[in-house]
C-alpha positions as CSV (number, residue, x, y, z in Angstrom):
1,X,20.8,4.9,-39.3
2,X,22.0,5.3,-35.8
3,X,21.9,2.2,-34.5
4,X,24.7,-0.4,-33.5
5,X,24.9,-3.7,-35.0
6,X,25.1,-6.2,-31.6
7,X,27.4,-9.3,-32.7
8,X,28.1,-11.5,-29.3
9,X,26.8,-9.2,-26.7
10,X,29.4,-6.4,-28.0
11,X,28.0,-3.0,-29.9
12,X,30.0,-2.6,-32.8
13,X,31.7,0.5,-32.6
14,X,29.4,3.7,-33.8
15,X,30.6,6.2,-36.2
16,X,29.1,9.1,-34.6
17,X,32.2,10.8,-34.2
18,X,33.6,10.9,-38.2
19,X,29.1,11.9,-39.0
20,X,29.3,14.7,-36.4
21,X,32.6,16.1,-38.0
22,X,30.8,15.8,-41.2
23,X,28.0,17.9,-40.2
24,X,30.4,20.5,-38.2
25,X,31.9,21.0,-41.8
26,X,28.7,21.0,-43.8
27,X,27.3,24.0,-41.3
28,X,30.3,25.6,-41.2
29,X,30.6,25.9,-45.2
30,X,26.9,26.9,-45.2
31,X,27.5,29.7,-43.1
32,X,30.6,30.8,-45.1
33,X,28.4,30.6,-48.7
34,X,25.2,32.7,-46.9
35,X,28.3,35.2,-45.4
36,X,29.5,35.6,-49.2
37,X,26.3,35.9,-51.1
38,X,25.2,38.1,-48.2
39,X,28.1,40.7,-49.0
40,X,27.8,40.5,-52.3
41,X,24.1,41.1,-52.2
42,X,24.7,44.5,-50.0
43,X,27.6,45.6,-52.2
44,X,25.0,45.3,-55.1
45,X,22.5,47.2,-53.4
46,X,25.5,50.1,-52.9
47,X,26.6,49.4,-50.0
48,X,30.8,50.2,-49.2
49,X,31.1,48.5,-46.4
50,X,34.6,46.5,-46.1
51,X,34.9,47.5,-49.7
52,X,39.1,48.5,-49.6
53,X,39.1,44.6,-48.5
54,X,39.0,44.4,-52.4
55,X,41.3,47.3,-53.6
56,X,42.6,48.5,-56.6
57,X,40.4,49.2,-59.5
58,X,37.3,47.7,-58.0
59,X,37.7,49.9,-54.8
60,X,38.1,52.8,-56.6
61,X,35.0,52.8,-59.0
62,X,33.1,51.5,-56.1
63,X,34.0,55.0,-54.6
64,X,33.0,57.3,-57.5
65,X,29.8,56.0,-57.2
């Protein structure tokens, strides 16, 4: 993995770019998922942070406690 084929003195042409995208997106959903499950897990533990970014019902029992 990572290395060009060499056909006639010529590199075929590396797919770095489209494999770098690929990882961009693969951290970049990581970090999304670890955000989530990290809010959730503080909203479990009672926490009311960013809680009205939820509203209604949810918000409101959240409140009472």
């Amino acid at each position: 993995m990572g290395k060009a084929e060499v056909r006639n003195g010529q590199s075929a042409p590396a797919t770095t770019g489209l494999y770098a995208v690929r990882i961009i997106s693969a951290h970049a959903a990581a970090i999304v998922a670890f955000s989530y499950a990290a809010m959730s897990l503080y909203w479990a533990a009672g926490g009311h942070a960013l809680v009205s970014t939820i509203g209604g019902y949810v918000e409101q029992l959240a409140r009472r406690g």
